[in-house]
C-alpha positions, 0 to 999 in steps of 0.5 A: 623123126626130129627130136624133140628139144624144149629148151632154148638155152642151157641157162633155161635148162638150168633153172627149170631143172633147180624148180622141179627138183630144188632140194636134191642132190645136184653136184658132190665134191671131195670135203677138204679133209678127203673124209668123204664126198660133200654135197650142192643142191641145185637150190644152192648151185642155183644161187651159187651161178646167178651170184657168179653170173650178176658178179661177171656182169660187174665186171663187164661180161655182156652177151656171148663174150667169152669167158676163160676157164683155166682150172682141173675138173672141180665142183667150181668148175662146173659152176663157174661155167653156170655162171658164164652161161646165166651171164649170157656169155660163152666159156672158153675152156683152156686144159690146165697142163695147157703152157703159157704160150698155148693159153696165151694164144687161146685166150687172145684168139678167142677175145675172152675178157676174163680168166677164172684160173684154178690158182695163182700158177695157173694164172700166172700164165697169162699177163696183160702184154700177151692178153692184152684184151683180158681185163680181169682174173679170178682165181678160185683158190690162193690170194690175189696178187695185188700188183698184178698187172691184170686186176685179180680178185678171188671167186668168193669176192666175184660171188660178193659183187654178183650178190650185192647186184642182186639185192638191188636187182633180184630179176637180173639173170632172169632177164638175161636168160630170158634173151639167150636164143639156140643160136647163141655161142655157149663155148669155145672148145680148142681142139688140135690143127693140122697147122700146130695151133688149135682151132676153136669149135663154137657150139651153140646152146642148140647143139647141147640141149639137144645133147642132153635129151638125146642122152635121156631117150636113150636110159644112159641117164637116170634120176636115180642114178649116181654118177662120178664125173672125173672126166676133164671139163675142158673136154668135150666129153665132160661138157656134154655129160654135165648138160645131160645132168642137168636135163635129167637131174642126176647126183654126180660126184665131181672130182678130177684126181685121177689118182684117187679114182680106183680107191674113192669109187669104193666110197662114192660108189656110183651107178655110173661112170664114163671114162676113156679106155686107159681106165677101164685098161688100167682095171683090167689090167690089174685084174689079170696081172693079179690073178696071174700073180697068186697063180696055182688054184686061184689063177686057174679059177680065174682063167675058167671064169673069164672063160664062161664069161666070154662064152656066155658074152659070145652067144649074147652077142650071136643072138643065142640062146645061153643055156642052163648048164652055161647059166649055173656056170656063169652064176658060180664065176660071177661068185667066185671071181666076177663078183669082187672086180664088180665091187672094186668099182663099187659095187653098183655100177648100171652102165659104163661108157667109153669114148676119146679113144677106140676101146679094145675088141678083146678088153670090151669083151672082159667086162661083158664077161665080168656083168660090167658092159661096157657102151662104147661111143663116139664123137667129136668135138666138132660135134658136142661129143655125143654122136653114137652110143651101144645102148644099155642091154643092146650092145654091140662089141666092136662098134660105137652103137647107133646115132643119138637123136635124129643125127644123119650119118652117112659114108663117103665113097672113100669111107669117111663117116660124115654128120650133120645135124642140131649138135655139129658146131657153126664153124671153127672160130675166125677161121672160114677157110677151114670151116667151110674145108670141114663140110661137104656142100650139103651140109655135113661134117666130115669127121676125118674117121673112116668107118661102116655102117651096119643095117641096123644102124650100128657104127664100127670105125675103122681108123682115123683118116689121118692117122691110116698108116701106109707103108713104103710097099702100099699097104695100110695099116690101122694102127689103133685095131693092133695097138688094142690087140696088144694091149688084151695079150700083154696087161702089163702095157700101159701104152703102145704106138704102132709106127710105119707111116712110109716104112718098109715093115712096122715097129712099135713103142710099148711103155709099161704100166707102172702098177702092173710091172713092179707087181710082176717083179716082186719075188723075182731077181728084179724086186725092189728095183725101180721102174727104169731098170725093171722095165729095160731088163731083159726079162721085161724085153722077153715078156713083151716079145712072147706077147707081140709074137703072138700078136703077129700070129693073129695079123696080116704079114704086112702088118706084122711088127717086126721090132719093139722098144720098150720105153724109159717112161710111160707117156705123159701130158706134160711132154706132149705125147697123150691127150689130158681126155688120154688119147695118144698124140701120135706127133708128140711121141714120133717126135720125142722118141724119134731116135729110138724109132730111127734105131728100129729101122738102122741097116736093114731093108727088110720087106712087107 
């Protein structure tokens, strides 16, 4: 049954949204003094946009020409992004921790006229020799530099311009919205090639309206509910939440420090939170490093009640009955141990979405246990992010639920899962060879994920195509299913890479999650001692060695890791090896660990 979509445009959207709820809550960000969260209504995001809207038609901005914003998630971001789209133009989002050089090269090819950059570094990436077509910058905080060679003024002064506009014209942006068709460009997401440049991915207005009701129809999105939004806006995930905001007109505190997240969910307190699965790791991993540390009764009632929990989880999932003698059991761990990892994240929490990346069977299962389900999903951004999702109260560990809206899904014969519908892009920008390599003749994306389908509908992936491993004896290997195994059998990892690609036997990079080790140093010989030393100390190495033995008891031998090596550092953004959504960029860590891989596989011919 096709769904039902009564928007033309993310704009009309917009405003429909700002008249039937004027007065509440829109968009919360954090007071400048970190004293709390502070709050928009859509009546004043409304304004806010259409001055930001009138003000780049001043600057010369005209239907679907595109628009650059370079800056971390922020209350500006969204609505600097408003604002292009009441515009009648496209953003082009660029990741802040983007170097010069790819910005460049993002903001060239994709022809954006103006760059919003969060402050003059972020603007100072860019300069008229390697943007020739840029005519101006706006900068969201800092001052202008009046010798620029591309003309800067602040986004207060661009708000300026666009209200004055409006005095003398106050139907302007109606009329522009009026003009915006489903086909029209809304944004340009640049997405990794299989070249070393990234391809641009146009989604049209269609594809994120129809994002934002499949979203509602499925009770992930609620009015009543308070939503933090620290995801990057540059993704596709960020993008596709905050059209669901809109249709639904739900509060969602924006803020992108990650490194604020765990103490301001305690204050801000949301009913809902979407994140990749290095956060919901992160508070497992704390959780269970911390009730191992205070040992004696205290890690033994932990131990009992994650436990029940599973136990409980195990017959919810097989379709059973729980029974009362394991429903009083339960109802004493939720008291005793559950109820403080609930409040850790507030308190309040209704649903918890993960996606980027695939979520750990076992760590899925945790928070199940703890009463925090945890909706797995999946999509690309060659689909407006939202493609499949478990259900509130109809989960299914171990998949990425069923199809959002009238999405068609089906697997190829050699197991690729393929889409086509309202919310898959037009086509990669100036790049018709590859677009037209990306589609199957009848029209469906081919996604480059091996997965099943279930006769429900319930979607379990396998691996990415791509990043399938194959070993010198043929066999392969999915390396994110291990690298998930690991990481529930030792809560001390932060990251772990399987590595193996045309290798007789598989090795593995493990870092170590910085919170989590200095923890279970202390009272030790190595307290006290920084990250480096503890984490190449040889108790460190014991550590993951008893977790990766156990590890290779529950795979095929085949798959077995037969050497390890635990890293200096954890992996970063900067250098190129994760994503800033979190995701492993495999190339990047092969390539910048490479000596340390070589060493694993120096003077042995060991076999599979």
């Amino acid at each position: 049954m096709a769904l039902d979509v009564p928007y033309r445009s993310i704009p009309e959207m917009f405003f429909r949204r700002v008249a039937a709820t004027p007065d509440r809550d829109a968009f919360g960000y954090p007071a400048a003094d970190d004293s709390g969260p502070r709050w928009l209504t859509w009546a004043q995001v409304s304004q806010r946009a259409k001055a930001i809207a009138a003000g780049l038609r001043e600057l010369g901005v005209g239907s679907e020409d595109r628009v650059a914003i370079l800056a971390n998630t922020r209350l500006e971001w969204v609505l600097a992004d408003l604002g292009v789209m009441c515009a009648g133009a496209a953003t082009t989002t660029v990741y802040p921790t983007t170097e010069p050089e790819g910005a460049c090269y993002i903001i060239v090819d994709s022809g954006s006229r103006v760059l919003i950059a969060e402050n003059p570094d972020q603007a100072a990436k860019v300069s008229a020799a390697t943007t020739p077509a840029l005519t101006h910058v706006v900068l969201i905080e800092g001052t202008p530099d009046p010798d620029a060679d591309i003309p800067q003024l602040t986004l207060a002064e661009l708000e300026q311009r666009g209200n004055a506009a409006l005095a003398a014209d106050p139907d302007l942006i109606d009329r522009i919205v009026e003009q915006i068709q489903p086909d029209h460009l809304a944004t340009l997401i640049y997405t990794s090639g299989a070249t070393g440049q990234p391809k641009g991915v146009e989604l049209l207005h269609a594809g994120w309206c129809w994002e934002a009701v499949a979203q509602a129809e499925l009770d992930l999105l609620r009015p009543d509910d308070l939503q933090y939004l620290w995801l990057p806006l540059s993704h596709s995930f960020g993008k596709t939440l905050l059209c669901g905001v809109i249709h639904v007109g739900l509060p969602t505190y924006v803020d992108g420090r990650i490194d604020k997240l765990v103490d301001l969910l305690g204050v801000v307190r949301p009913t809902l939170m979407c994140g990749a699965p290095r956060i919901f790791e992160k508070v497992y991993n704390r959780a269970v490093t911390t009730a191992q540390s205070e040992g004696g009764a205290k890690a033994a009632i932990f131990s009992w009640a994650v436990r029940v929990g599973r136990q409980k989880v195990a017959l919810e999932q097989a379709g059973k009955p729980v029974g009362a003698w394991l429903k009083l059991r339960y109802k004493l761990a939720e008291r005793l141990v559950f109820r403080k990892l609930q409040a850790r994240l507030g308190g309040r929490i209704r649903v918890l979405v993960s996606g980027s990346a695939p979520l750990s069977r076992d760590i899925a299962e945790f928070f199940a246990a703890a009463n925090l389900p945890i909706s797995e999903g999946y999509g690309l951004t060659e689909a407006s992010a939202g493609n499949f999702v478990n259900r509130p109260g109809k989960l299914r560990i171990g998949t990425v639920g069923q199809a959002l809206g009238d999405l068609e899904c089906k697997i190829d014969e050699d197991g690729e899962i393929l889409l086509r519908g309202t919310p898959v892009m037009r086509g990669y920008h100036n790049m018709p060879e590859e677009t037209a390599a990306a589609f199957t003749p009848d029209g469906f994306f081919r996604t480059g994920d091996i997965g099943e389908l279930d006769a429900d509908g319930y979607l379990r992936i396998t691996d990415r195509k791509k990043d399938l491993v194959k070993t010198s004896g043929g066999k392969y290997i999915a390396p994110s299913h291990i690298e998930g195994m690991f990481k529930a059998l030792c809560p001390y990892t932060s990251q772990a890479v399987v590595i193996g690609q045309a290798r007789n036997y598989c090795t593995m990079l493990v870092t170590l999650d910085a919170d989590a080790i200095t923890a279970w140093a202390a009272g030790g010989p190595l307290e006290g001692r920084p990250y480096s030393e503890i984490v190449t100390s040889k108790e460190a190495y014991e550590l993951v060695d008893a977790a990766v033995k156990e590890l290779n008891s529950k795979l095929n031998r085949w798959e077995t890791i037969k050497k390890f090596t635990i890293l200096p550092r954890d992996l970063t953004i900067e250098n190129g090896e994760i994503t800033p959504s979190l995701k492993v960029k495999r190339r990047g860590v092969e390539a910048n660990f490479a000596a340390e891989i070589e060493r694993m596989y120096e003077g042995t011919l060991a076999e599979i």
